[in-house]
C-alpha positions as CSV (number, residue, x, y, z in Angstrom):
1,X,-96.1,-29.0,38.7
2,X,-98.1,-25.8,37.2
3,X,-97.7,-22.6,39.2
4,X,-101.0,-23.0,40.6
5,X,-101.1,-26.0,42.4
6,X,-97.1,-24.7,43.7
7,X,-99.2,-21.2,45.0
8,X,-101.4,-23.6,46.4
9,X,-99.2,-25.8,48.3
10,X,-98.0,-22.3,49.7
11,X,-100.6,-21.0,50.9
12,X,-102.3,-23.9,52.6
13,X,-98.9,-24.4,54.4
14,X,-99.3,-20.7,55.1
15,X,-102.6,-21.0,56.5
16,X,-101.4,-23.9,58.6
17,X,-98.1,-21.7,60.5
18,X,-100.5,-18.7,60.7
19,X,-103.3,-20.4,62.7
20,X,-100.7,-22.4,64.8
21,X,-99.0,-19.1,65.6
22,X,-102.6,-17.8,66.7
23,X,-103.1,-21.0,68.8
24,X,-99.5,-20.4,70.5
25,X,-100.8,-16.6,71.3
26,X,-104.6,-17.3,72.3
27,X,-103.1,-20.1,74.9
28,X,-100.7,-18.0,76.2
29,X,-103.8,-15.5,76.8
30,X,-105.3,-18.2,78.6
31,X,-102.7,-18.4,81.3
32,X,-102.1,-14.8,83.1
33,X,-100.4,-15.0,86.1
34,X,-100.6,-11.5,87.9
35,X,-98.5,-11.1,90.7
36,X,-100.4,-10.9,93.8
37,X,-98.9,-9.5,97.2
38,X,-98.3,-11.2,100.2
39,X,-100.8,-10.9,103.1
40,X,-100.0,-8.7,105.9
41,X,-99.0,-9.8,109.2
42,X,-100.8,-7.3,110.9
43,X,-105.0,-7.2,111.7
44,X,-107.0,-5.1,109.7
45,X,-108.1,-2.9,112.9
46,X,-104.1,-2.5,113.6
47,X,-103.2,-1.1,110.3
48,X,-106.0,-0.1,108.0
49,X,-103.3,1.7,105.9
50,X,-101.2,-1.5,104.9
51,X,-104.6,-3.3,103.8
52,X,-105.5,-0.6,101.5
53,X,-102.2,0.0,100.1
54,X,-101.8,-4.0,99.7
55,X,-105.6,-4.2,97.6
56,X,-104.0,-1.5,95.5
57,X,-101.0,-3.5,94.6
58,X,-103.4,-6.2,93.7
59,X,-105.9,-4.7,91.8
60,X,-102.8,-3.2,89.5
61,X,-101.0,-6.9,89.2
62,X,-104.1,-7.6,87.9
63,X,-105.1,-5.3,86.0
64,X,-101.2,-5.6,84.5
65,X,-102.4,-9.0,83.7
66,X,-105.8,-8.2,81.8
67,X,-103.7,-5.6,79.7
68,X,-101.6,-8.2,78.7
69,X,-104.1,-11.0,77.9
70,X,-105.8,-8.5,75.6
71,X,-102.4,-7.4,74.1
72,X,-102.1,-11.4,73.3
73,X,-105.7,-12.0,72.1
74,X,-105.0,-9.3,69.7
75,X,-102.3,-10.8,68.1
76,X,-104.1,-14.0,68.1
77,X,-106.8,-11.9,66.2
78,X,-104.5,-10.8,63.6
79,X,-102.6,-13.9,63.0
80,X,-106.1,-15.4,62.7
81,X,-107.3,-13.2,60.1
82,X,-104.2,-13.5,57.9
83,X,-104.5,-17.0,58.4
84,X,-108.5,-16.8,57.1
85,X,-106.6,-15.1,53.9
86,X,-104.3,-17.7,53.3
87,X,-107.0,-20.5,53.4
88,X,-109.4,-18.0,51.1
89,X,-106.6,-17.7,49.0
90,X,-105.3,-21.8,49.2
91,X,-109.1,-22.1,48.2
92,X,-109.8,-20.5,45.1
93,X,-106.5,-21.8,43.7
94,X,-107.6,-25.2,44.8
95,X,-110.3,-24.8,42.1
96,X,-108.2,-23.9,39.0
């Protein structure tokens, strides 16, 4: 086998691990799971305090959750584009 058609095997099964890995990441993205409080026992008119301070909680789980996601869409991003690269590069070699 030539050295080209070895650097292309390479870098197709390159491509390949590098877009699975960004699969892996963007479906993990997919699936946040903030933790959410529990309700309180109490009415609303008896303690207006605990309501607020319970909406708080939530809003952070969640927003917890969105940083998260975008941490993992990032990486999903990167491993995306090196796996664009990779198939470029798998490309051009597959004409030579």
């Amino acid at each position: 086998m030539n050295t080209f058609r070895i650097a292309y095997i390479v870098c197709s099964s390159a491509a390949a691990i590098c877009a699975l890995a960004a699969a892996v990441y963007w479906y993990l993205s997919s699936r946040p799971t903030p933790t959410l409080c529990e309700v309180p026992g109490a009415s609303i008119s008896d303690v207006p305090e605990l309501y607020t301070l319970n909406v708080q909680v939530d809003v952070y789980a969640v927003r917890d959750a969105l940083i998260e996601t975008s941490t993992l869409n990032k990486k999903a991003a990167i491993w995306s584009a090196v796996a664009a690269l990779f198939g470029a590069a798998a490309a051009i070699l597959g004409i030579m």
